[in-house]
N, C-alpha and C positions, 0 to 999 in steps of 0.2 A: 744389402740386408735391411737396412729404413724404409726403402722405398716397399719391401716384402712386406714391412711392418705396417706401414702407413694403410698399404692395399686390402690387408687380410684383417687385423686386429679387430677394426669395429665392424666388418661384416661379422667373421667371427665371434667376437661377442652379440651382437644383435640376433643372430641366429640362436645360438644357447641361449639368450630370453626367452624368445620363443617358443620354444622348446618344454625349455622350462615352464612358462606358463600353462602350457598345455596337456604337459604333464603332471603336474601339481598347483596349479591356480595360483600359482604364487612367481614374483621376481625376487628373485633374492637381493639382497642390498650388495652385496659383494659385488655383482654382475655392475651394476649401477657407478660403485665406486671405481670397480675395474677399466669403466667408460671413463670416468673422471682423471683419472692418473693417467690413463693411457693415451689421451686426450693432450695431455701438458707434454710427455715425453715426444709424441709424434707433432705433435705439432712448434716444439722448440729443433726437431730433427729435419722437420721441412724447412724451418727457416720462415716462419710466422713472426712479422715485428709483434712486440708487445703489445700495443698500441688495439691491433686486433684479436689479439688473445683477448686483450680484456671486454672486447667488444662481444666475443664468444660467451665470456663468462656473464656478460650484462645480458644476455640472452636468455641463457641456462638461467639464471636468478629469477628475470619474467616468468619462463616458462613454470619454476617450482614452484613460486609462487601463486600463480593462479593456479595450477595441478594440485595444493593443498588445500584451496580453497573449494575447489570440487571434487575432493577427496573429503573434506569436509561434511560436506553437502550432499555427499552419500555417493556421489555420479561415479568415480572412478576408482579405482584401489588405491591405496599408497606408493603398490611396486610400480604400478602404470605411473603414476606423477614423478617416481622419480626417475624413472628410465625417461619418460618424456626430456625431462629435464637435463639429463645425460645427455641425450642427442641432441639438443639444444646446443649442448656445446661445444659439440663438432661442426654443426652447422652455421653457428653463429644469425643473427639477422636477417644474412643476403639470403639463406635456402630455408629461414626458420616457416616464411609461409607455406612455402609450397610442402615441407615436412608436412602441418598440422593439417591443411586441407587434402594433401593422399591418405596421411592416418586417421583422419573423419572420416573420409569414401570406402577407405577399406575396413575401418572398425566398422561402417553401418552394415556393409557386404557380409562381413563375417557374423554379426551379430543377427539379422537377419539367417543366413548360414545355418550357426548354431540352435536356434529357436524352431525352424525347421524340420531340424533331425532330430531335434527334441520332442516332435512332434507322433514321429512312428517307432514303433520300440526298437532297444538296441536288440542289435544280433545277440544268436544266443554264444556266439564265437569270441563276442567282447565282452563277454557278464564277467571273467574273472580280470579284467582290465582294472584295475581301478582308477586311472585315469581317465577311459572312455569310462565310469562310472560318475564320476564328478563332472565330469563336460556336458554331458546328458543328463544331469541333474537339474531338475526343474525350479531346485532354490538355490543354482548357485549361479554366479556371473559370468562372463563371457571374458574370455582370456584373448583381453584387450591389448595384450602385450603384444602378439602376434601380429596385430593391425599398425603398431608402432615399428614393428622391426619391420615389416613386408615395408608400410612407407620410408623408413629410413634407406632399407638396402637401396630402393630404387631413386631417392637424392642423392645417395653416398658418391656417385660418380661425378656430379655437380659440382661438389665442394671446392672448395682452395685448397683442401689439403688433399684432397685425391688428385687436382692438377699437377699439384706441385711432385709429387711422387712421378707421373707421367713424362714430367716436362725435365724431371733429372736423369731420362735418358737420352 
């Protein structure tokens, strides 16, 4: 049943970001904290010394930190900084680069993407969408969150703690 949990949890919630972003422009904080709890319980359940917990958690800090600073600065949302940050701490140091460099390449793809379609009009099959309303909306942002979970799912198998789930059968 851990090792279910360990496997599914933060796909599953990375996905419902997603989702959520895309549906409504927004990460909700719940999701984020969802990451953060569920983070301590799966990773006390793999058998993570402390030692690197906290080295997770000195990651996740990094990451918020500068994610506020460019939340700040107009560049990202707040829900993007703090999911960033969320996934920071699953991933800790060891996969935190390779995280932020696939959710650059595919925020740029997507954003790109979006600006795009935003280019020729929506169908007239998605006018009572109101989420294809706001994604095709030429003063709103680009549902950054999507770029974050696509790079997460594809480190997620990387991890120490997706090994360790693997390696307890």
């Amino acid at each position: 049943m851990t090792d279910v949990a360990i496997l599914t949890l933060f796909p599953a919630l990375m996905a419902f970001a997603a989702a959520s972003d895309i549906a409504t422009m927004t990460i909700s904080n719940r999701v984020s904290l969802a990451l953060v709890a569920g983070f301590f319980v799966v990773a006390l359940a793999a058998g993570l010394p402390l030692s690197v917990i906290g080295w997770h958690v000195a990651a996740a800090a990094l990451v918020l930190a500068i994610g506020f600073g460019l939340f700040a600065a107009g560049w990202i949302g707040g829900g993007d900084a703090k999911l960033a940050a969320a996934t920071a701490l699953w991933f800790g140091f060891g996969h935190l680069m390779a995280y932020l460099v696939s959710a650059s390449l595919l925020g740029g793809l997507l954003t790109l993407v979006v600006l795009g379609l935003r280019k020729v009009p929506l169908p007239a099959f998605a006018l009572g969408w109101g989420w294809a309303q706001r994604l095709h909306a030429a003063n709103r942002g680009i549902p950054y969150g999507v770029a974050l979970a696509g790079a997460a799912l594809l480190i997620y198998p990387q991890t120490d703690i997706w090994r360790a789930a693997l390696l307890a059968h």
